[in-house]
C-alpha positions as CSV (number, residue, x, y, z in Angstrom):
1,X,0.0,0.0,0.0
2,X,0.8,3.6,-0.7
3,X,1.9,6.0,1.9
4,X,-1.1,8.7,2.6
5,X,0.1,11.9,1.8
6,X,-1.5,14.9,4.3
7,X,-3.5,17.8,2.7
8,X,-2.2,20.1,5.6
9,X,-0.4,23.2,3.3
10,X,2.9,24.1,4.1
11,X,3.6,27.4,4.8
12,X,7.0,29.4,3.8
13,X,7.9,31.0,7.3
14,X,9.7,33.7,5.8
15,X,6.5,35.1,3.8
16,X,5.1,38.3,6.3
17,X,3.3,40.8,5.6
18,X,3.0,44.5,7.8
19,X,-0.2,46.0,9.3
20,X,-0.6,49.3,10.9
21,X,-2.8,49.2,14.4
22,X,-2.8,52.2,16.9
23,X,-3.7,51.0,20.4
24,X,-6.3,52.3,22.0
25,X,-5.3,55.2,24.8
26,X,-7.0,55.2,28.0
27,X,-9.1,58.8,28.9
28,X,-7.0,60.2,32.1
29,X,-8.7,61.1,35.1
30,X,-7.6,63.2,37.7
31,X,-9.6,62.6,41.5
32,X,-8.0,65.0,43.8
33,X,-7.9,64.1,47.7
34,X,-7.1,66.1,50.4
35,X,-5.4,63.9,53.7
36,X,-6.2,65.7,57.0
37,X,-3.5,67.2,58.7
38,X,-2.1,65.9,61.8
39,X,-3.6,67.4,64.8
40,X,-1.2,70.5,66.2
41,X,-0.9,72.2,69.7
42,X,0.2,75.7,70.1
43,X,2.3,76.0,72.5
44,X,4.2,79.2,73.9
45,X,6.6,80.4,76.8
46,X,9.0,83.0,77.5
47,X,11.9,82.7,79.2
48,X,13.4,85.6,81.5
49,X,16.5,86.7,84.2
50,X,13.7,85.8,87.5
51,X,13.1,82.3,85.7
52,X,16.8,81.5,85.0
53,X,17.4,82.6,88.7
54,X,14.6,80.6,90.1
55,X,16.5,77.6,88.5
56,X,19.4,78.0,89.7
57,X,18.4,78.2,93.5
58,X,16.6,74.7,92.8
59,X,20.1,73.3,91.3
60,X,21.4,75.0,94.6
61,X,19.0,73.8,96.7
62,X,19.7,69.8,95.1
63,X,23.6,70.3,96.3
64,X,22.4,71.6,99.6
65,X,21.1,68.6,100.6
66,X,23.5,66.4,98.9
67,X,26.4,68.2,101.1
68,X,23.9,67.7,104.4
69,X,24.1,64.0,103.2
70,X,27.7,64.0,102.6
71,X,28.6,65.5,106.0
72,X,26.6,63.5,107.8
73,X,28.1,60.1,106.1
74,X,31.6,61.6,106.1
75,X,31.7,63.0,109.7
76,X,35.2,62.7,110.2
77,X,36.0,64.8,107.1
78,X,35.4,68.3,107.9
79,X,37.0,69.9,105.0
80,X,34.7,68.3,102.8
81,X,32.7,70.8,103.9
82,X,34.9,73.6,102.4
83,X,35.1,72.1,99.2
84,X,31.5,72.0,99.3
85,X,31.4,75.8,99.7
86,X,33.6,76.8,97.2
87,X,31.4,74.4,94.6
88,X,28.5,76.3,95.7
89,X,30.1,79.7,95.3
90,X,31.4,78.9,91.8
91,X,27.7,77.9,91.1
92,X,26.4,81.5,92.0
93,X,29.5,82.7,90.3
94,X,28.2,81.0,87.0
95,X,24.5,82.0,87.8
96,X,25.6,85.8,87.9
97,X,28.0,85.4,84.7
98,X,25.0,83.7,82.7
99,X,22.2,86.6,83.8
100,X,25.0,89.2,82.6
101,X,24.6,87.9,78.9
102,X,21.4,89.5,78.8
103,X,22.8,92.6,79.3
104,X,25.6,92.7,77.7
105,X,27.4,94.7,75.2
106,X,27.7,91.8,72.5
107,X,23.4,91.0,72.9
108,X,22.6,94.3,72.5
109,X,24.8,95.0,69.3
110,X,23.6,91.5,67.6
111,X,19.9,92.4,68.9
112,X,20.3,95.6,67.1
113,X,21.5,94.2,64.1
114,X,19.0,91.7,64.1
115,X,16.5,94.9,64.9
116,X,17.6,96.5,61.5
117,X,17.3,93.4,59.4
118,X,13.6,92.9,60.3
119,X,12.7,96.5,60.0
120,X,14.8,96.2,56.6
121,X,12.4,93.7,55.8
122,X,9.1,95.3,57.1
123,X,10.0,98.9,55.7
124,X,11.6,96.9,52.3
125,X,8.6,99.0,49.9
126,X,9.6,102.6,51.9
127,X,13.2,102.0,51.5
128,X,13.3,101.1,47.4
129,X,10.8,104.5,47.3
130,X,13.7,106.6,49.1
131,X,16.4,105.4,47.2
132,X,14.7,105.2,43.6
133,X,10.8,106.8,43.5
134,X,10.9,110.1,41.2
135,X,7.8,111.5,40.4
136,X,7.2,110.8,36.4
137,X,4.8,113.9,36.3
138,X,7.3,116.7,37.1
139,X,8.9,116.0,33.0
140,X,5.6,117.8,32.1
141,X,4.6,119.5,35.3
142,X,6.9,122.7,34.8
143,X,6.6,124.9,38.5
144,X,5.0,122.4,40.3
145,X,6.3,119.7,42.6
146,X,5.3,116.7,45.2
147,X,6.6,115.0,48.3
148,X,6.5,111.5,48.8
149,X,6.1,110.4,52.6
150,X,8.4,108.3,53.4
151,X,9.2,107.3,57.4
152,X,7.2,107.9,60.7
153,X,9.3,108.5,63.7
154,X,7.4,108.0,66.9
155,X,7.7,106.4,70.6
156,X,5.2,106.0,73.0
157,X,7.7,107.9,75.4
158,X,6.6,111.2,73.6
159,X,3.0,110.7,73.4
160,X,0.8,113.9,73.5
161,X,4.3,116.1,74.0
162,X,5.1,118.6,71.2
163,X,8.1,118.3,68.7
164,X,10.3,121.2,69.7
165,X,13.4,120.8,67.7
166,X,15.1,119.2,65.0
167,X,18.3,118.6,64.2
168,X,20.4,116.0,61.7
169,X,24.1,114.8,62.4
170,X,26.5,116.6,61.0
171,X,28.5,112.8,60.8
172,X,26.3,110.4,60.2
173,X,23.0,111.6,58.1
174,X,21.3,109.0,58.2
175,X,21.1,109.7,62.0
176,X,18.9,113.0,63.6
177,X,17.6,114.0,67.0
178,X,14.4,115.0,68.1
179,X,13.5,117.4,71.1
180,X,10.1,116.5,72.7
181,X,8.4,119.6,75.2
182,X,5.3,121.5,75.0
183,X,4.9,124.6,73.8
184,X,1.2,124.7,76.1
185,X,2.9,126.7,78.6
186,X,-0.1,125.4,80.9
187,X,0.9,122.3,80.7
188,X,4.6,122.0,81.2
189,X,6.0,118.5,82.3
190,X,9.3,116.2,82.0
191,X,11.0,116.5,78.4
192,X,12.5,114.0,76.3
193,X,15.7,113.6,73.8
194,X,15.7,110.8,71.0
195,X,18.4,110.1,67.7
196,X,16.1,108.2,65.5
197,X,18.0,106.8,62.4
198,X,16.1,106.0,59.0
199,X,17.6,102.4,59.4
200,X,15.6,101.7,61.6
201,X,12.3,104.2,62.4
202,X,11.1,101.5,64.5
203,X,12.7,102.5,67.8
204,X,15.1,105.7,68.7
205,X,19.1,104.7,68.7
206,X,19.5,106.9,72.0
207,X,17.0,108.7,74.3
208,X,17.7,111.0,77.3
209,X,14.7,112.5,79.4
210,X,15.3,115.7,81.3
211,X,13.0,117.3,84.1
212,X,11.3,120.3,82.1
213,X,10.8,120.0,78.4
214,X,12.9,120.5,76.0
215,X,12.9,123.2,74.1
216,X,16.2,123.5,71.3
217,X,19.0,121.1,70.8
218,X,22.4,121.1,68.2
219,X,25.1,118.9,67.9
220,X,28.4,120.0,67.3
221,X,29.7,119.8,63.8
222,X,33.0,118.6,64.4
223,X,32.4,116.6,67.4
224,X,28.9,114.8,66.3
225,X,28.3,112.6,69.3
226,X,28.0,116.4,71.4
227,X,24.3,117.7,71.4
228,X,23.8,120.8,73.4
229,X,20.4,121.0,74.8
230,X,18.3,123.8,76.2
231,X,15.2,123.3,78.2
232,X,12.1,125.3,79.5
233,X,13.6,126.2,83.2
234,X,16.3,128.0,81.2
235,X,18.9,125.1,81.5
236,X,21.3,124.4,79.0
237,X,23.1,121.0,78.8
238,X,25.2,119.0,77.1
239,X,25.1,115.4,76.5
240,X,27.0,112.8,74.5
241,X,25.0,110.0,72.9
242,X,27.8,107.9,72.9
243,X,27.3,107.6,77.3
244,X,24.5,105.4,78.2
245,X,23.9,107.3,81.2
246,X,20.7,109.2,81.2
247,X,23.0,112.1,82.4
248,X,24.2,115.5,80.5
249,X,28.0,115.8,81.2
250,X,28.0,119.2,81.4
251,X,24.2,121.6,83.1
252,X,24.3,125.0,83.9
253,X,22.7,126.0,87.4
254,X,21.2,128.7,89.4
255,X,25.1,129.7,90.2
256,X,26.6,129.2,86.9
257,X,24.1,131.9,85.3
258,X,21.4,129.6,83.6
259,X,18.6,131.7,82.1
260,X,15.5,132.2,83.7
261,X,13.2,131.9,81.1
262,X,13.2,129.1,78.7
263,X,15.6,129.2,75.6
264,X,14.7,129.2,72.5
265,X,17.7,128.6,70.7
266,X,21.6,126.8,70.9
267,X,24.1,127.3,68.4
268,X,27.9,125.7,68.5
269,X,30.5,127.9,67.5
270,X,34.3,127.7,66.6
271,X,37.0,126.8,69.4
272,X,38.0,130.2,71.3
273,X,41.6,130.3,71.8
274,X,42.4,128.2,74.5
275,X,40.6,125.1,72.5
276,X,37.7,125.4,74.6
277,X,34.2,124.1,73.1
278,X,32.0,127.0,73.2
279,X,28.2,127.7,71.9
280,X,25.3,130.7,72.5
281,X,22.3,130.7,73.4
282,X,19.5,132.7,73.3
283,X,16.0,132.9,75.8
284,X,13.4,135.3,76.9
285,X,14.9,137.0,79.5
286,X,16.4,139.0,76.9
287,X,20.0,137.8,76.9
288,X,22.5,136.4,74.3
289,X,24.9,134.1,76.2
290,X,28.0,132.2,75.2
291,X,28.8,129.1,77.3
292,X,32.6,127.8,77.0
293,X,33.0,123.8,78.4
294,X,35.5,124.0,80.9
295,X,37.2,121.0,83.3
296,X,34.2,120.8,85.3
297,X,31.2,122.9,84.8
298,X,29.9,125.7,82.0
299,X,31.4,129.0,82.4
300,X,29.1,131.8,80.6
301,X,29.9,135.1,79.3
302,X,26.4,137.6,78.2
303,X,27.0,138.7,74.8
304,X,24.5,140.4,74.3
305,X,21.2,141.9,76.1
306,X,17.9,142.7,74.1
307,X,17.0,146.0,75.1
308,X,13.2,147.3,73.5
309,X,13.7,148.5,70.6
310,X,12.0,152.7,70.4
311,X,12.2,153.2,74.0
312,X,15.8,154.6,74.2
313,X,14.4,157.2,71.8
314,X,11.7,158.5,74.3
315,X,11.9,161.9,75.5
316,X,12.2,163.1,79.2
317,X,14.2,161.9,81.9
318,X,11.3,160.1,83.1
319,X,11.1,158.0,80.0
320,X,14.9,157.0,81.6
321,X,13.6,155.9,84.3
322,X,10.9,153.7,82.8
323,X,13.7,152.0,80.4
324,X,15.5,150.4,83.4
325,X,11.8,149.0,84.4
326,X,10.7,147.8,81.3
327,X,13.3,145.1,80.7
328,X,14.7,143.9,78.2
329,X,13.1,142.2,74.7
330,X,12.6,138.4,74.7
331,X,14.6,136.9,72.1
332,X,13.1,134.1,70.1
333,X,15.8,133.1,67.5
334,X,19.1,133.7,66.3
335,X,21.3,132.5,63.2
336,X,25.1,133.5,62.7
337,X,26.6,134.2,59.7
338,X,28.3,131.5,57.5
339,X,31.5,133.8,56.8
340,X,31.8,136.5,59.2
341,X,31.6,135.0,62.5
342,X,31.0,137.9,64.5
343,X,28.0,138.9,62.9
344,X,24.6,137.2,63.6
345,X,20.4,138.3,63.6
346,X,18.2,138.1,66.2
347,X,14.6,137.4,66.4
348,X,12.2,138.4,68.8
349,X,9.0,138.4,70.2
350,X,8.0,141.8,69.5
351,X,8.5,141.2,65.7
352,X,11.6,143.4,65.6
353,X,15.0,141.9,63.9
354,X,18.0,142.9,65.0
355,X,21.7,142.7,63.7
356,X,24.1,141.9,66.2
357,X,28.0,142.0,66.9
358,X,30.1,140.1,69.4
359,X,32.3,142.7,69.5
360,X,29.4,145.5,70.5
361,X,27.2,144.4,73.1
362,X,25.7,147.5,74.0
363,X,23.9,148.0,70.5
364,X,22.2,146.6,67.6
365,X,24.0,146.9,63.9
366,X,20.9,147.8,62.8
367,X,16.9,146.6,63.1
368,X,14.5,145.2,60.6
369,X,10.6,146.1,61.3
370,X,8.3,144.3,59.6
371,X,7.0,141.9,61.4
372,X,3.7,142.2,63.7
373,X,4.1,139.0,66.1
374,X,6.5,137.2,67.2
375,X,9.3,136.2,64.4
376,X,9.5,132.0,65.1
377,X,12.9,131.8,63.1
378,X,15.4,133.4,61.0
379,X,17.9,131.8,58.6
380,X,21.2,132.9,56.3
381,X,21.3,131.5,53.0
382,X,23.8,129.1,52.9
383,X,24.6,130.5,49.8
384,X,24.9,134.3,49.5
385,X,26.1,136.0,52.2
386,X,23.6,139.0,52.3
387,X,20.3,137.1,52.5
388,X,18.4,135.8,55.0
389,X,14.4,134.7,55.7
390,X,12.4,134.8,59.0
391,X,9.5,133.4,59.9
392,X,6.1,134.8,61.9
393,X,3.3,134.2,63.8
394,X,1.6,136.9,61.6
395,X,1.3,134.1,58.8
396,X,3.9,135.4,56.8
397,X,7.7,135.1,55.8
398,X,9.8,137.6,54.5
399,X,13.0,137.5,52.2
400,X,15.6,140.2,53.5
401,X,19.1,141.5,52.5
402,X,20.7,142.6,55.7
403,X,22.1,146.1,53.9
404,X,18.6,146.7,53.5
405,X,16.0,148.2,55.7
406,X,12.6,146.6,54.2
407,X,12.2,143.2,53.1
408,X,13.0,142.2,49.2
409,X,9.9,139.5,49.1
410,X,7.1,138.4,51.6
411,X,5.1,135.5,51.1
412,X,1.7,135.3,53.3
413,X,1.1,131.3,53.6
414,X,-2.4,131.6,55.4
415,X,-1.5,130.6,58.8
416,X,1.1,131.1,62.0
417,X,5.0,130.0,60.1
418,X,6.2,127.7,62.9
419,X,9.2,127.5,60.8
420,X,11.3,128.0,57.8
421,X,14.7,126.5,56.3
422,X,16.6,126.9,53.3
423,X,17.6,124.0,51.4
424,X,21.5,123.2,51.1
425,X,21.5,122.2,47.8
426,X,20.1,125.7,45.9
427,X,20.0,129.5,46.9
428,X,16.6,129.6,45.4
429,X,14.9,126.8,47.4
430,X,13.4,126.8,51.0
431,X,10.3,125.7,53.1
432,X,8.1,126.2,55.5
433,X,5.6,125.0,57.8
434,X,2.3,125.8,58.5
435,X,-0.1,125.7,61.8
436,X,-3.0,123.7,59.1
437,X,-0.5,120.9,59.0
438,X,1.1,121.9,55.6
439,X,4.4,122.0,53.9
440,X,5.4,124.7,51.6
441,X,8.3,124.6,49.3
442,X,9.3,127.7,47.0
443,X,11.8,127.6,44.7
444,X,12.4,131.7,43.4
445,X,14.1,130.2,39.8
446,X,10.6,128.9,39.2
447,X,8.2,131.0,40.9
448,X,8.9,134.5,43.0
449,X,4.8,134.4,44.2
450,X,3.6,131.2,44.4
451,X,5.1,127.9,46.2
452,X,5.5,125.1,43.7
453,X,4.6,122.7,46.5
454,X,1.7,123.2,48.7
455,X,0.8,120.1,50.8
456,X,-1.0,118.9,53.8
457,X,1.0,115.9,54.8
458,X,-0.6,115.6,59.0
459,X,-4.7,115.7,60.2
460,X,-5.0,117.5,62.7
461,X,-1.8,118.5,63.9
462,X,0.1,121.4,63.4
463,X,3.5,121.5,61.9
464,X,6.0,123.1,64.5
465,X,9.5,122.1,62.4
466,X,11.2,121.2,59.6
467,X,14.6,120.4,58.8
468,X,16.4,119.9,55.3
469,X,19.3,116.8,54.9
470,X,22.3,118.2,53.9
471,X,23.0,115.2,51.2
472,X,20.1,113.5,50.5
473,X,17.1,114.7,49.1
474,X,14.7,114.7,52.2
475,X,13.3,117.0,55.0
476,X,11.5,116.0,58.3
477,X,8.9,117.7,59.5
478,X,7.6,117.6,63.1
479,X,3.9,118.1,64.4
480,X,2.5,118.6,68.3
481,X,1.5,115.3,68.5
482,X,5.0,114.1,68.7
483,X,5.3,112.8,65.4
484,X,8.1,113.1,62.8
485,X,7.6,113.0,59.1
486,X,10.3,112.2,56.7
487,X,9.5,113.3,52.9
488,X,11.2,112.8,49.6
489,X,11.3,115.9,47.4
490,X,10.5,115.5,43.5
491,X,12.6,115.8,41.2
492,X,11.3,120.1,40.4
493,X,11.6,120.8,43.8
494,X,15.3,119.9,44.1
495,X,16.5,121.8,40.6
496,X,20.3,123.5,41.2
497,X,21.6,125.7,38.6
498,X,24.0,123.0,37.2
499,X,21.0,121.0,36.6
500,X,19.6,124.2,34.4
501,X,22.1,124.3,32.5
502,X,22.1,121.3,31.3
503,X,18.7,121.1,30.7
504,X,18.9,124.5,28.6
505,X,21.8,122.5,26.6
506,X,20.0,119.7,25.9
507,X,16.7,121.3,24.6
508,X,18.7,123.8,22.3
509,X,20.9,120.4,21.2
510,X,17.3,119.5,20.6
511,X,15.9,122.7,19.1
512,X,18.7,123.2,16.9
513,X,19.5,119.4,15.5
514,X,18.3,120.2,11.9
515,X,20.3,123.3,11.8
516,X,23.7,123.2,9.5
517,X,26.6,122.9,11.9
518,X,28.4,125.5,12.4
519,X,32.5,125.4,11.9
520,X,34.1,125.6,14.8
521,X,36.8,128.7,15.5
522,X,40.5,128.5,14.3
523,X,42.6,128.1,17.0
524,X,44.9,130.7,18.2
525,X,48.5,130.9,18.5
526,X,50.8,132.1,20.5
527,X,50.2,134.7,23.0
528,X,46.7,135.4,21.8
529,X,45.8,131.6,22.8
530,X,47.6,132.1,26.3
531,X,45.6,135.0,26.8
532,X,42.4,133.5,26.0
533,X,43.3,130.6,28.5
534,X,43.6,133.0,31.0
535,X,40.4,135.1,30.5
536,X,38.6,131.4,30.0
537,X,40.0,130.3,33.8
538,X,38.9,133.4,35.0
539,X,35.4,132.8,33.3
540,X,35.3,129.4,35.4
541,X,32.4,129.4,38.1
542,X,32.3,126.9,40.3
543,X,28.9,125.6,41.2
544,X,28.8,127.7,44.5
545,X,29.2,130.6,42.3
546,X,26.6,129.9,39.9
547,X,24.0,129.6,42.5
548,X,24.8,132.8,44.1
549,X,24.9,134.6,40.7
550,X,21.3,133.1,40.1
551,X,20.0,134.7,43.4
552,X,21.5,138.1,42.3
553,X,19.3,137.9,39.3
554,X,16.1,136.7,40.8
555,X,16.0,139.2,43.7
556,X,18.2,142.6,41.3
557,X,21.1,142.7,43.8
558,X,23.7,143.2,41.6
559,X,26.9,144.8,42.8
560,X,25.2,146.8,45.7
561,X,27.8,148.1,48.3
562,X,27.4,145.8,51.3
563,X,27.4,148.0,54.8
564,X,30.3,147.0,56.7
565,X,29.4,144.8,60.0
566,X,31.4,147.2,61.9
């Protein structure tokens, strides 16, 4: 038989063929879940010097009754005993040392640092304002201006006391020191010295208190850590920040000559001959009196005395009489002059100003009337060295030049001038403040009727000071509330002459860019270009200059003859 051959069909392994599929994806689905938190306990405690102490008489108390153990087991070893004394005295040693940390130099400089970085941190949006915030508005705002409020400077040690005085460091200007009193003479109580710096607005660096208010205060301009101080008694003192004593190092007393009214006003002047630190001050008893800093107490020299001004010119030996009785004029103010040092201006309650000598004490240079109420402060431009400003109570302030008997300019702001400062970076520039709480900056280049700032920066308070920062920017202004306001001036309200210029040079660079350009000069040769080098070097004002020559030309001075001081 045959072999049976299957019908299966053999397949060639290699043959293939390729099919595309694409796999079916999955829809995603997202089921959020929230797990509960753990359960939490909040839980506090504060640790101070009585609870530390309190420890350590327990760990006493523990080797007490170890030593009673000890000496009872070890009776025949009575200098254990000893040893156990000088363990226990070590331990109290160790408990003093470790409660002197709290107090001690290194705590308090790293609790200040630590101080600064948190107020850094809280005061961050404030301090990128100060250093880079110009208002965009002045470009097309021409003669108008704004301040941006920056800091707040207040404790609760000053609450409800007045802001009497300002100051800044001559050093460090970051650094400034308010004068707390009252100027409700009803309500007269203990007074109070801070140094606030802007790095920290939290908390004053330094603060003294004194037994009346204060009144004035100045630090020295070489030696910046000296601030002379006057109060309402008609004390002066002088303390040094640098001492954390609450303690002046130097006070004037009943013997020493102290004033008997309160004083207004301190001013440092130069060294006197002998190296002696020496200042003036002025009060309402009518005297000007310079105070030299001896070995141990404050000797005083009177200047000057304030007689009323129109009743020397009575008639009648009778009107004599009634001079004597009258008494003297109460000073209010005084400012000396940047150049010649024996020539300063007095202001005074009766609204009279008077130029002074400290080389005539028995009578005035010459007096200014124009005032109707008491003058609050005068100022020399810090600048040219014939101007000054003063400031009323009869809502005005008036622009003088001291070879002049009537004013050049007077400005009526509306209300009693509680003060008034010129700036230190232009002759044209000052401010003043207001009793409505308001801030007014002028700027003569711009403006000779009008301030081109005008604003109300407190509610309900009334401005009593304001100060300008010789480098940066800024002015503070103080209310009678006991606050202190630091503001940043705009960029119109802080124009110097340089600045001018170039702006005048850059809009006639602009005017004239079309224009064909002109060829410039041959030069010259020889003695014709030495000469012209000169006369150029003479032509050369320095930025001083410029701003004094702008003043001229604002208020027509010119080439006046100045009246000698003398």
């Amino acid at each position: 038989g045959g072999v049976g051959v299957s019908d299966k069909k053999l397949r060639n392994q290699f043959n293939y063929s390729e099919r595309a599929s694409q796999t079916f994806n999955n829809p995603l689905r997202e089921r959020p879940t929230v797990t509960e938190p753990p359960p939490s306990v909040g839980f506090n405690s504060m640790v101070t010097q009585w609870e530390v102490f309190d420890a350590f008489l327990e760990d006493i108390e523990v080797k007490s009754i170890a030593k009673d153990k000890s000496s009872q087991q070890q009776q025949k070893k009575p200098q254990a005993g000893g040893g156990e004394k000088e363990e226990e005295e070590e331990t109290l040693k160790e408990a003093a040392k470790e409660g002197d940390i709290v107090h001690s130099a290194a705590m308090s400089k790293s609790l200040k640092v630590m101080e600064r970085m948190v107020n850094q941190n809280t005061y961050d949006d404030i301090a990128q304002d100060f250093k880079y915030w110009d208002d965009q508005s002045d470009t097309f705002k021409e003669g108008e201006g704004t301040l941006l409020p920056l800091w707040k400077f207040f404790t609760d040690k000053v609450r409800r006391k007045h802001v009497t005085a300002l100051c800044w460091n001559p050093e460090y200007y970051d650094l400034f020191a308010v004068g707390y009193g009252s100027y409700d003479f009803m309500k007269q109580g203990s007074g109070v010295i801070c140094c606030f710096s802007l790095k920290n607005p939290s908390h004053p660096e330094y603060s003294f208190t004194t037994e009346t208010g204060v009144m004035c205060l100045d630090f020295h301009p070489q030696h910046s850590s000296l601030l002379a101080v006057g109060c309402y008694d008609g004390t002066v003192m002088i303390f040094d920040i640098r001492n954390k004593l609450n303690k002046p190092i130097f006070q004037s007393t009943v013997k020493t000559g102290k004033h008997t009214d309160p004083v207004w006003q301190v001013c440092w002047q130069e060294e006197d001959l002998a190296k002696n630190l020496n200042f003036f001050s002025i009060s309402s008893d009518g005297r000007v009196t310079l105070w030299t800093m001896s070995k141990n107490e404050l000797q005083f020299t009177d200047v000057m005395e304030l007689k009323l001004a129109g009743i020397a010119n009575s008639s009648g030996e009778e009107a004599g009489e009634e001079t004597s009785l009258v008494g003297l004029a109460g000073g209010m103010c005084f400012d000396f002059h940047r150049t010649s040092e024996h020539l300063f201006i007095v202001g005074t309650e009766e609204g009279k100003i008077h130029k002074c000598s400290k080389a005539y004490n028995s009578q005035y240079l010459d007096t200014y009337t124009g005032h109707y109420m008491s003058v609050y402060a005068v100022k020399w431009n810090k600048f040219h060295p014939r101007v000054f400003l003063s400031a009323s109570a009869d809502w005005t302030v008036k622009l003088w030049d001291h070879s002049q008997k009537l004013p050049l300019m007077s400005f009526d702001l509306g209300n009693a001038v509680g003060d008034v400062a010129w700036s230190p970076f232009s002759a044209s520039v000052f401010g003043a403040v207001t009793n409505d709480g308001k801030v007014h900056v002028f700027d003569l280049a711009e403006n000779k009727h009008e301030p081109m700032c005008d604003q109300k920066v407190v509610r309900k308070s009334k401005l009593t000071h304001i100060v300008f920062n010789p480098k940066q920017p800024l002015l503070l202004v103080g209310d009678d509330r006991g606050g202190v306001l630091c503001l940043k001036l705009s960029p119109n309200l802080r124009k110097t002459e340089v600045v001018r210029e170039k702006e005048k040079e850059q809009a006639a660079a602009g005017a004239g860019g079309d224009a064909a350009v002109k060829k410039p000069p041959p030069k010259k040769r020889g003695a014709e270009a030495e000469g012209g080098g000169a006369a150029e070097a003479q032509k050369i004002l320095t930025p001083q200059d410029k701003e004094v020559n702008k003043l001229e030309q604002l208020l027509g001075l010119g080439d006046k003859p100045q009246r000698s001081a003398n």
